[in-house]
N, C-alpha and C positions, 0 to 999 in steps of 0.2 A: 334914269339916274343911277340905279344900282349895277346896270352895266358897264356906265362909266365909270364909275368908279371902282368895279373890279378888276376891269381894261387896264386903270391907271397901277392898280396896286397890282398887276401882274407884272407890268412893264417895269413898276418901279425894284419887284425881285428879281425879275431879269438882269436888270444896270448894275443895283446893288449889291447884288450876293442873294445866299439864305437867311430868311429869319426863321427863328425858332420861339414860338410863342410858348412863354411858360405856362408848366405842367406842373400840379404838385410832386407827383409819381417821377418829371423825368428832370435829370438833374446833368447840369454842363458836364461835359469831358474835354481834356485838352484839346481833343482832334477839334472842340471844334469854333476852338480860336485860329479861322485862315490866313488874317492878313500877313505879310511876312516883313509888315513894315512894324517897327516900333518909332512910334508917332512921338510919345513923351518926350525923346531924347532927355531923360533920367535913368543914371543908372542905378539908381536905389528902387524901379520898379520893373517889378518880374514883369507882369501880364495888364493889360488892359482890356475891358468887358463893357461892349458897346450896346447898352440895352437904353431902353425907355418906352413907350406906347405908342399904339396906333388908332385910331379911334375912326367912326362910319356913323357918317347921322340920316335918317332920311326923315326928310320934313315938309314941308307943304308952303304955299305963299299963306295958307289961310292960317291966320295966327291963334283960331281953336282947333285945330285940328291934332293928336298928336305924333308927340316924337318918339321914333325909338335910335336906340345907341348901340352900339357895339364896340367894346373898349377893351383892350388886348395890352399883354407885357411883352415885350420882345427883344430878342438876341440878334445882333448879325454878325453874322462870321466873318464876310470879308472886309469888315471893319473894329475886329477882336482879332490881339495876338499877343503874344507869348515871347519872354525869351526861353529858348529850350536850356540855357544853363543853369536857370536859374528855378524852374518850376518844381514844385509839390503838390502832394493831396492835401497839405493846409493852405497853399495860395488860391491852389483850386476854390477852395472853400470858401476863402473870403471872395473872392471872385465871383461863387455862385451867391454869394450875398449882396452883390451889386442886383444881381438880375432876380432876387430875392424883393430887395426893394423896390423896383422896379414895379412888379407885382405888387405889391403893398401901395406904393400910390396909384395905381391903376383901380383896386379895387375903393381910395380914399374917392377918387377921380367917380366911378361908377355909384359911389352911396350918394354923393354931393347932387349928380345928375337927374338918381332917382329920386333923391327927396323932392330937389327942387324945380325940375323942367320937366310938365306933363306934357305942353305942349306946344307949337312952333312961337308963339308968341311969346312963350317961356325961353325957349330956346333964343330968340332973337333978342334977350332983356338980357341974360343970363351968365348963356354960356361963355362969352368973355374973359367975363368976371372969375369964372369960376376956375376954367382951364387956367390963367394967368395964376391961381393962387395955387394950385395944386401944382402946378409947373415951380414954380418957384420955391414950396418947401420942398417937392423932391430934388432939384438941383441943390439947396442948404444942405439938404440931409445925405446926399450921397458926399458932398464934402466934408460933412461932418466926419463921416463915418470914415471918411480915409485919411483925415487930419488926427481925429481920437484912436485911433486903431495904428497908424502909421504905415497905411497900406496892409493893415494884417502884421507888422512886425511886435505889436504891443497887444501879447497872450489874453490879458487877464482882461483889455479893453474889448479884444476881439469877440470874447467869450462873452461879454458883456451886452454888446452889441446882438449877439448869434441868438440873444435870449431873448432882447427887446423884439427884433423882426421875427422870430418865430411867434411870440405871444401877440403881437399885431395882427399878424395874417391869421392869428385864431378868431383874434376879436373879428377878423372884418368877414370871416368867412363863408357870410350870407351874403357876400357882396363878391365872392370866388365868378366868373365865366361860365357860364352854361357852355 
């Protein structure tokens, strides 16, 4: 099973592009928004930043048997771009705060797991449930944050913001990726 499924997530970098799973230490750079489309057809935004998770269960038909998980944040380039006349190192920044968040529900995503799915029987009651709910406040909150922010054009919201996802990813930091 684990070679299918590494089969498939090879294949699926191949089709797609790169992903870039986040790092604390490594932080976006322009280069490496590739797509050369801008999808939004809005001209009030600079850059778009195509992140969210990927996750790998292995589990068993036996429903005490357990689970383990592997749950990652990620960037992909050939679906992240830029307009070049319009970019900075503060767009950047709100931009690296998409894939910021991202991280932050991935790690909401890996506490929720571990508290609650020890094992495949867990996982077959559960995980549902769970993904669905975590999926849906990171979708609310990443629009949040670009409705309250204005895309990064609203300083004092954005700064606001930059405080709240810094001091979450502290709290959850027992929940960071090995």
């Amino acid at each position: 099973m684990k070679f299918a499924f590494l089969l498939c997530v090879l294949v699926t970098n191949a089709l797609f592009g790169q992903k870039i799973i986040w790092k604390e230490d490594q932080k976006l750079t322009w280069d490496n928004f590739k797509s050369p489309i801008n999808r939004k057809n809005n001209a009030d935004i600079a850059a778009y930043t195509n992140c969210g998770w990927e996750y790998s269960i292995v589990k068993s038909s036996n429903p005490k048997s357990p689970v383990t998980f592997e749950i990652q944040a990620i960037f992909t380039e050939n679906k992240s771009w830029k307009d070049v006349k319009k970019i900075s190192d503060y767009i950047l920044l709100h931009e690296q705060k998409h894939f910021d968040i991202a991280e932050l529900f991935a790690r909401k995503f890996r506490k929720a797991v571990a508290e609650k799915i020890k094992t495949s029987g867990d996982y077959d009651k559960l995980f549902k449930t769970i993904y669905n709910g975590i999926s849906n406040d990171y979708k609310n909150f990443q629009m949040s944050y670009d409705r309250d922010t204005r895309h990064g054009m609203d300083k004092e919201k954005q700064a606001e913001y930059n405080a709240v996802i810094s001091e979450e990813l502290e709290n959850l930091k027992s929940y960071k990726a090995p």
